[in-house]
KOLGU-4560 file (N, C-alpha, C; in nm, 3 decimals, padded with zeros to 5 digits):
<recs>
<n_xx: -07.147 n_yy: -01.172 n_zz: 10.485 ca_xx: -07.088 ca_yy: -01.140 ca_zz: 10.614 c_xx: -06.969 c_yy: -01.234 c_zz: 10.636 mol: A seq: 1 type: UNK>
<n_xx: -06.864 n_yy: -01.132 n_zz: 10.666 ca_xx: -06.751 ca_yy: -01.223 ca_zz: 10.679 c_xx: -06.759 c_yy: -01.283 c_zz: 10.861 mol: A seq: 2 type: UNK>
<n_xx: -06.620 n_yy: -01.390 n_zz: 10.902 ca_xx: -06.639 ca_yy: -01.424 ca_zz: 11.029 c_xx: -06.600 c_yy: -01.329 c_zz: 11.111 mol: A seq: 3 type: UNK>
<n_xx: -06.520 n_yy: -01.176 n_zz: 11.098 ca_xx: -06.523 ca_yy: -01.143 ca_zz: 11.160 c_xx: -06.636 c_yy: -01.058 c_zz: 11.198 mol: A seq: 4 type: UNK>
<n_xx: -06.707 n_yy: -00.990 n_zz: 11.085 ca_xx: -06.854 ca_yy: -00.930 ca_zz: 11.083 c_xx: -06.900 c_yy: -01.029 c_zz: 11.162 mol: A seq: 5 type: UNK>
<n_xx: -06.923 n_yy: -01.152 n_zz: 11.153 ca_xx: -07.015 ca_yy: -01.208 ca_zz: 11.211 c_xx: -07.002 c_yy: -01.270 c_zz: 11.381 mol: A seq: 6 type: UNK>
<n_xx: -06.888 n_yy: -01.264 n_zz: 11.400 ca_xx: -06.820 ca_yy: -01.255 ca_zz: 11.567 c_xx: -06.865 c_yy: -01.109 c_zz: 11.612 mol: A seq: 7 type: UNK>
<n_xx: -06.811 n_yy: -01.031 n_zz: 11.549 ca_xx: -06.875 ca_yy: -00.889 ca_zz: 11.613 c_xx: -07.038 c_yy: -00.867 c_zz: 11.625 mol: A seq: 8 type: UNK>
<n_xx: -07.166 n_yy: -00.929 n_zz: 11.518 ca_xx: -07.291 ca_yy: -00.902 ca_zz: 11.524 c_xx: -07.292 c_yy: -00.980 c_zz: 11.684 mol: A seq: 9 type: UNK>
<n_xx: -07.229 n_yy: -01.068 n_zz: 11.680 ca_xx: -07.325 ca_yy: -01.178 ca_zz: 11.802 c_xx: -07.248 c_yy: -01.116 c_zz: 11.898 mol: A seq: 10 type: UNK>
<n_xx: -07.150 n_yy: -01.090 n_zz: 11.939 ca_xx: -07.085 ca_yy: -00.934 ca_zz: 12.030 c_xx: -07.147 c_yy: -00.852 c_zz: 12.059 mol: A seq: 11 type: UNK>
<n_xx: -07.239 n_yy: -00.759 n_zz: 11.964 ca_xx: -07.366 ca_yy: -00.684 ca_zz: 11.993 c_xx: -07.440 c_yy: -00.697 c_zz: 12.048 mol: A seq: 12 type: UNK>
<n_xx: -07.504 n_yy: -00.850 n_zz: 12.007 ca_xx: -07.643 ca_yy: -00.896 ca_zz: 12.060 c_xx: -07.602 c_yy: -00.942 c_zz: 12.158 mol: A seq: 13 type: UNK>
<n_xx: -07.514 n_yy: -01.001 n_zz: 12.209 ca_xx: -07.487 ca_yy: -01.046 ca_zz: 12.363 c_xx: -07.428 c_yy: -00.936 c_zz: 12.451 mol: A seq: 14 type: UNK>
<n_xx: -07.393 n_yy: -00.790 n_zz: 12.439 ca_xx: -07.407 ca_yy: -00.678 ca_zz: 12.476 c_xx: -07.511 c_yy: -00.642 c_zz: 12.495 mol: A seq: 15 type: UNK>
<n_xx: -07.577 n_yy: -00.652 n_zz: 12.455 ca_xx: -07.739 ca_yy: -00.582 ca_zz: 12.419 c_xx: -07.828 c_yy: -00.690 c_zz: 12.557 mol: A seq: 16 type: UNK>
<n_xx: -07.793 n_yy: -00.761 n_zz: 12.573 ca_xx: -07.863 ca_yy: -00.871 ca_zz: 12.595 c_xx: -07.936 c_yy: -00.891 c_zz: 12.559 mol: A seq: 17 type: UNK>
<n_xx: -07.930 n_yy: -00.989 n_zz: 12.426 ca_xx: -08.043 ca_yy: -01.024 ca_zz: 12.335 c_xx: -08.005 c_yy: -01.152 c_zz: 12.350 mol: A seq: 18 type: UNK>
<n_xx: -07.930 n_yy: -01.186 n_zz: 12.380 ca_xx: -07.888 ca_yy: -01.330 ca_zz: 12.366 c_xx: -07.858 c_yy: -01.399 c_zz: 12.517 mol: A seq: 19 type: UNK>
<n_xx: -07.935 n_yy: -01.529 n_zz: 12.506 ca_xx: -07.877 ca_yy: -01.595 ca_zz: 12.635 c_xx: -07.741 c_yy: -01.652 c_zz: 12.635 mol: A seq: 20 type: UNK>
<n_xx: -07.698 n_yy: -01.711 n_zz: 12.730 ca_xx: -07.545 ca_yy: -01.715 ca_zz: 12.751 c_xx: -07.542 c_yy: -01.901 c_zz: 12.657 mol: A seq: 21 type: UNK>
<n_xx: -07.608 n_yy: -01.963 n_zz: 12.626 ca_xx: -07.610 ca_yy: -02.073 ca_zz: 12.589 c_xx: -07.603 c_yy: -02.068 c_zz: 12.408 mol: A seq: 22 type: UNK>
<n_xx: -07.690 n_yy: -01.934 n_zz: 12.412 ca_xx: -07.700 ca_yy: -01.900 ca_zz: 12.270 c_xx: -07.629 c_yy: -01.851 c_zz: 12.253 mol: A seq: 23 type: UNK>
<n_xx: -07.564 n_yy: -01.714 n_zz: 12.285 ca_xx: -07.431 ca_yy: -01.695 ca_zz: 12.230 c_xx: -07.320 c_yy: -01.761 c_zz: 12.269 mol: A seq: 24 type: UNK>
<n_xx: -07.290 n_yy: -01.873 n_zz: 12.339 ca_xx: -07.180 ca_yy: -01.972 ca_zz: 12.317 c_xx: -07.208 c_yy: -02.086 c_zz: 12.193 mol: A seq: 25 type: UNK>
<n_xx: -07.333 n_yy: -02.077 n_zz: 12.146 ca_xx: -07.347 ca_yy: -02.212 ca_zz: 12.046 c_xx: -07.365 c_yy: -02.117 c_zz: 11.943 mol: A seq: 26 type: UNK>
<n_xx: -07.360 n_yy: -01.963 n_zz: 11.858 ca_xx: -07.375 ca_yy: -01.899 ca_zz: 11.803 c_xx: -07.212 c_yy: -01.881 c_zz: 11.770 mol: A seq: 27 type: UNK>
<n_xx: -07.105 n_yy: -01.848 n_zz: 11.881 ca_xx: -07.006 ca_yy: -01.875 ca_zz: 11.824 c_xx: -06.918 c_yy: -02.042 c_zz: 11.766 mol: A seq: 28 type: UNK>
<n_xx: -06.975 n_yy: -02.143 n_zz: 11.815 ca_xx: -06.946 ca_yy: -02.200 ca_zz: 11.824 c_xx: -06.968 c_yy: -02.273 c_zz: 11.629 mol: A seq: 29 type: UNK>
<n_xx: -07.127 n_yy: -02.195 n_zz: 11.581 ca_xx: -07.148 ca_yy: -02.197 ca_zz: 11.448 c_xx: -07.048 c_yy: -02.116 c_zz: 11.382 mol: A seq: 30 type: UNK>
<n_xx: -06.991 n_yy: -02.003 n_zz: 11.393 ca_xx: -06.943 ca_yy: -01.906 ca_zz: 11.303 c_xx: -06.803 c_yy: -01.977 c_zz: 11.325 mol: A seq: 31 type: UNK>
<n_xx: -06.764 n_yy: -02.068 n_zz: 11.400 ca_xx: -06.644 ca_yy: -02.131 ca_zz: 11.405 c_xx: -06.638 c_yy: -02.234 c_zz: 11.236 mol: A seq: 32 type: UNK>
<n_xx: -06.745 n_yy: -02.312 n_zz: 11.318 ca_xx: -06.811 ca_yy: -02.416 ca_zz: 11.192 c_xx: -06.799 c_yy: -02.357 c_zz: 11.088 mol: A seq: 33 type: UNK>
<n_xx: -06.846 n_yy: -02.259 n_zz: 11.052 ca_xx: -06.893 ca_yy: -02.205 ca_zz: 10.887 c_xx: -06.751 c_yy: -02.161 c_zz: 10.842 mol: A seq: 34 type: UNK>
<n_xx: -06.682 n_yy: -02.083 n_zz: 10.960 ca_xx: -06.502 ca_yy: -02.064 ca_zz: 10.892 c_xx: -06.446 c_yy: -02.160 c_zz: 10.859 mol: A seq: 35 type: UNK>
<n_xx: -06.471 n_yy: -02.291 n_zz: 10.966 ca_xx: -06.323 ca_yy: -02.437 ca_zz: 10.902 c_xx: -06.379 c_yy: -02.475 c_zz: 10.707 mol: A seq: 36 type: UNK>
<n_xx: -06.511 n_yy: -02.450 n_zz: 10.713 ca_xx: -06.563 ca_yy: -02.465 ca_zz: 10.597 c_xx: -06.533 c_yy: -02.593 c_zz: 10.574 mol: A seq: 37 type: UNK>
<n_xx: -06.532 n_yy: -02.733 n_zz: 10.685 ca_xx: -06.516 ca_yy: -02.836 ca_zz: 10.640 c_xx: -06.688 c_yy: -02.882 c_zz: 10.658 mol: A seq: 38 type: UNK>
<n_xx: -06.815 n_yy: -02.823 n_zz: 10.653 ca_xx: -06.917 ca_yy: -02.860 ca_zz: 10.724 c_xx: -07.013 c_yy: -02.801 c_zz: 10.606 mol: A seq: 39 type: UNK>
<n_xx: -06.978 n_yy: -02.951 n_zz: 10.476 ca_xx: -07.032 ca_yy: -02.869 ca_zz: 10.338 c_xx: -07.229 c_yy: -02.840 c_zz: 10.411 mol: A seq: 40 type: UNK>
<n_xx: -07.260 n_yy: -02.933 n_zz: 10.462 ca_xx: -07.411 ca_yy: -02.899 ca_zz: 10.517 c_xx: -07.444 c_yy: -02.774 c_zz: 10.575 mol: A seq: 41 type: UNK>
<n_xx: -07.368 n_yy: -02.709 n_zz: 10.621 ca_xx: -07.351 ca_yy: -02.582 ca_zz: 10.694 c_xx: -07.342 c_yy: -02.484 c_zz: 10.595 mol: A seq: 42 type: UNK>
<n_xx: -07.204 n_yy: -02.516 n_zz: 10.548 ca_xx: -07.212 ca_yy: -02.404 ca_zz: 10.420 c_xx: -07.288 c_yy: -02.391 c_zz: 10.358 mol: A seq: 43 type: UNK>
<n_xx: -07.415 n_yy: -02.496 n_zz: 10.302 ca_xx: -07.500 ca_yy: -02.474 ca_zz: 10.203 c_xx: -07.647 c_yy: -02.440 c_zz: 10.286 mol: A seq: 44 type: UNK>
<n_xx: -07.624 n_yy: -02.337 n_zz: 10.408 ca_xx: -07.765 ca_yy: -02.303 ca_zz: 10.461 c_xx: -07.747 c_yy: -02.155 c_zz: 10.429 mol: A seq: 45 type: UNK>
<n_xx: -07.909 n_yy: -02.073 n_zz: 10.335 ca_xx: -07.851 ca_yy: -02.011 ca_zz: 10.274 c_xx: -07.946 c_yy: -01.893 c_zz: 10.298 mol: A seq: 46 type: UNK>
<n_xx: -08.060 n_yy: -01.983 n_zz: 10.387 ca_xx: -08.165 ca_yy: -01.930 ca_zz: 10.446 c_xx: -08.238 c_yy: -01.913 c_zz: 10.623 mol: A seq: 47 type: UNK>
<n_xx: -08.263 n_yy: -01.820 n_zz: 10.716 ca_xx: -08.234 ca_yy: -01.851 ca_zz: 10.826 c_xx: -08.362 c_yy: -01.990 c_zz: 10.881 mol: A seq: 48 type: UNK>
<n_xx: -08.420 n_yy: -02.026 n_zz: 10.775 ca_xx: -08.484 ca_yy: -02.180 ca_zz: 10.831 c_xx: -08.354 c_yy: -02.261 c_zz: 10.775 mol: A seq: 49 type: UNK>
<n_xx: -08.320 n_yy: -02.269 n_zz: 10.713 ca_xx: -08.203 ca_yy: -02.395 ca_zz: 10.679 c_xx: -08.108 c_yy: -02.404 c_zz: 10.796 mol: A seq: 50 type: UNK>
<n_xx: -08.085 n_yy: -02.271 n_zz: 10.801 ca_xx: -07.990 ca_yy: -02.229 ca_zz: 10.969 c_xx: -08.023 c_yy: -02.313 c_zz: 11.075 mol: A seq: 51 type: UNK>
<n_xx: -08.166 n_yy: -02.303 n_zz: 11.139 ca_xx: -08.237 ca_yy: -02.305 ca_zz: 11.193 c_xx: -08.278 c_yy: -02.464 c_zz: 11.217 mol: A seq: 52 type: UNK>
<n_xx: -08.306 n_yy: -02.525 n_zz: 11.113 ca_xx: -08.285 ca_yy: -02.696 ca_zz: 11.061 c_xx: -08.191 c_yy: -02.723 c_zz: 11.119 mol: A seq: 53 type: UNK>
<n_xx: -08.096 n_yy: -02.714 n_zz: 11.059 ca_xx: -07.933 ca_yy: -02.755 ca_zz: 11.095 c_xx: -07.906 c_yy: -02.727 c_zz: 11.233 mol: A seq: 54 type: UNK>
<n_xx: -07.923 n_yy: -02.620 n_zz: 11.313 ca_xx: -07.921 ca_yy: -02.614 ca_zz: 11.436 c_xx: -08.008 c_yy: -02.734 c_zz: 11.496 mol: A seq: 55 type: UNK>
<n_xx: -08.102 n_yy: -02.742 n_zz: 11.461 ca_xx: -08.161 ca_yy: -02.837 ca_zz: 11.550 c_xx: -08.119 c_yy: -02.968 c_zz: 11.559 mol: A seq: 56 type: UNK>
<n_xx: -08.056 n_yy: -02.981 n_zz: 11.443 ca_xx: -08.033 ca_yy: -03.107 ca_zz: 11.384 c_xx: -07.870 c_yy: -03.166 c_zz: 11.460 mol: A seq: 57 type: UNK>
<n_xx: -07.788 n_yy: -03.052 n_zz: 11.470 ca_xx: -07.684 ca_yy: -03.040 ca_zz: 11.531 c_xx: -07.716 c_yy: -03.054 c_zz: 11.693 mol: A seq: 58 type: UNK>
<n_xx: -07.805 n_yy: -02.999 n_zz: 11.741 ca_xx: -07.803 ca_yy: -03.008 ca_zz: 11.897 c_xx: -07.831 c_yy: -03.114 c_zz: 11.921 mol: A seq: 59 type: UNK>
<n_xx: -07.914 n_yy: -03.192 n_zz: 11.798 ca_xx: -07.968 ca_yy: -03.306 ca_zz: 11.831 c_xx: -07.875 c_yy: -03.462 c_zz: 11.853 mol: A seq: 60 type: UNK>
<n_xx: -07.767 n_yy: -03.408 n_zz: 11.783 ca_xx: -07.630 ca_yy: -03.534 ca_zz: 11.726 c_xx: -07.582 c_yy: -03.463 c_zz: 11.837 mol: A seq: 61 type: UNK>
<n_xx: -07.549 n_yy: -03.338 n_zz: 11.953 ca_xx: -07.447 ca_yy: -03.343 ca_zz: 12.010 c_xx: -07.549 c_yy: -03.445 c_zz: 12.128 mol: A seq: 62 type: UNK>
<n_xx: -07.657 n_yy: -03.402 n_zz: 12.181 ca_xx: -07.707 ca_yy: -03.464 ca_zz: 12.287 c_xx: -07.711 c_yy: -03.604 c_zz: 12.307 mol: A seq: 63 type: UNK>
<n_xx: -07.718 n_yy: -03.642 n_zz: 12.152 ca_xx: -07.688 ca_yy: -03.829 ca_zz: 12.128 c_xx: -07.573 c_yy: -03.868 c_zz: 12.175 mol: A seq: 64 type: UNK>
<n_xx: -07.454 n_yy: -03.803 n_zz: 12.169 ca_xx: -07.332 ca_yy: -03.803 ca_zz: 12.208 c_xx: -07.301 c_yy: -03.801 c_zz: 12.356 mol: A seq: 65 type: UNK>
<n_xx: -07.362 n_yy: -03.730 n_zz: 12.379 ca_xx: -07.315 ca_yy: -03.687 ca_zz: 12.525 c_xx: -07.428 c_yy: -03.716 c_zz: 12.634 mol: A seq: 66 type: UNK>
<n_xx: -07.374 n_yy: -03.737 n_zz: 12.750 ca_xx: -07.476 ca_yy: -03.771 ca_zz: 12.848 c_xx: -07.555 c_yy: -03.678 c_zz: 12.897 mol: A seq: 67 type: UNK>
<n_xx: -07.668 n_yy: -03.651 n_zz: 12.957 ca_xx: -07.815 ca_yy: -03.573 ca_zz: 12.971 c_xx: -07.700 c_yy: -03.466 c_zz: 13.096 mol: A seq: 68 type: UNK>
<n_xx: -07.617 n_yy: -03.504 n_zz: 13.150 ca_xx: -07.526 ca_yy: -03.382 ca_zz: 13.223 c_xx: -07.395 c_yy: -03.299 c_zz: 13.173 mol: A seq: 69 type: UNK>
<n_xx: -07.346 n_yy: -03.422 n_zz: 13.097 ca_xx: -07.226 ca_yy: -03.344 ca_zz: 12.997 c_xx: -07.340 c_yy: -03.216 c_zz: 12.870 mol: A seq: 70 type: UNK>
<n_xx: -07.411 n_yy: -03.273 n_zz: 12.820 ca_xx: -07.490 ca_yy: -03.177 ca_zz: 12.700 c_xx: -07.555 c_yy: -03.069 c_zz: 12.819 mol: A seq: 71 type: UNK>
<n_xx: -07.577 n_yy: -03.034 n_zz: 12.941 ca_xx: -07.617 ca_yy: -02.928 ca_zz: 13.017 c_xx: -07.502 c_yy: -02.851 c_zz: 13.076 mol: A seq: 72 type: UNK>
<n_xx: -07.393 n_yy: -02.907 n_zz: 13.084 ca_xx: -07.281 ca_yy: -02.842 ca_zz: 13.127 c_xx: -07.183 c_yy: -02.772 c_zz: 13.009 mol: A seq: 73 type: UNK>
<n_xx: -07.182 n_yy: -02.829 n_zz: 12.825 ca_xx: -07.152 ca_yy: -02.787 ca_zz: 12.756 c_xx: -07.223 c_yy: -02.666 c_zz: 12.732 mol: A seq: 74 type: UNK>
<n_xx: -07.356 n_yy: -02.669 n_zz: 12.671 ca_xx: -07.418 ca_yy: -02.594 ca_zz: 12.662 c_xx: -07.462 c_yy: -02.490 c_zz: 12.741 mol: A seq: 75 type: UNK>
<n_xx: -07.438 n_yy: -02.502 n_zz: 12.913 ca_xx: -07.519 ca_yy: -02.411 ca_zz: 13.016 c_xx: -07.634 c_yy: -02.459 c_zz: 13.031 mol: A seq: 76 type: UNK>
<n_xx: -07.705 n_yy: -02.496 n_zz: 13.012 ca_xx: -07.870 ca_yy: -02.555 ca_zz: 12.967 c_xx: -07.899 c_yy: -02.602 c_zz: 13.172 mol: A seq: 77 type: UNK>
<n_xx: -08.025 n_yy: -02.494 n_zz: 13.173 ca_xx: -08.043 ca_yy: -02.498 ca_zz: 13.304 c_xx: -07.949 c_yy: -02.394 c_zz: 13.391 mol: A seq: 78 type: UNK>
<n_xx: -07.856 n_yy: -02.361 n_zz: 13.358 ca_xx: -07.778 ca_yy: -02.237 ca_zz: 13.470 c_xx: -07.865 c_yy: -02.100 c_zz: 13.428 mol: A seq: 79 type: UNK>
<n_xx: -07.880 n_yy: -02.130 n_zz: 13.588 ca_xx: -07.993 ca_yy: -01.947 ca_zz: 13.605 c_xx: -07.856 c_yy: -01.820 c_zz: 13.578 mol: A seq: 80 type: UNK>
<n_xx: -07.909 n_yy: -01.727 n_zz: 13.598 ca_xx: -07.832 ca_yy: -01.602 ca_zz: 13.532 c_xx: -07.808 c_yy: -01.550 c_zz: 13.680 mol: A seq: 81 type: UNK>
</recs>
């Protein structure tokens, strides 16, 4: 799947509403990642648990970063619908 295939799937699913608004902003925010292709850890997830790893692993380094209100305001985390 190329990035644009893969901008358009998560287009669907956030049409569809399958996706929350937090998830499809950090869903594009991966298919960004996987295009600069500077994120050899990324590139080499090849399976949707490796995906899945790495996501966690990533939310986990942004929240270290950022303060318990900046990581809820990036993310949405807590805004009702």
């Amino acid at each position: 799947m190329n990035r644009s295939q893969a901008l358009q799937y998560i287009e669907q699913l956030w049409g569809k509403g399958e996706l929350e608004e937090s998830t499809h902003r950090y869903a594009l925010i991966v298919v960004d990642l996987i295009s600069d292709a500077g994120n050899e850890e990324l590139l080499c997830c090849q399976k949707p648990e490796e995906l899945s790893a790495w996501i966690r692993r990533d939310a986990l380094a942004w929240q270290a970063k950022l303060s318990e209100e900046a990581f809820a305001e990036q993310f949405e985390v807590g805004h009702g619908a």
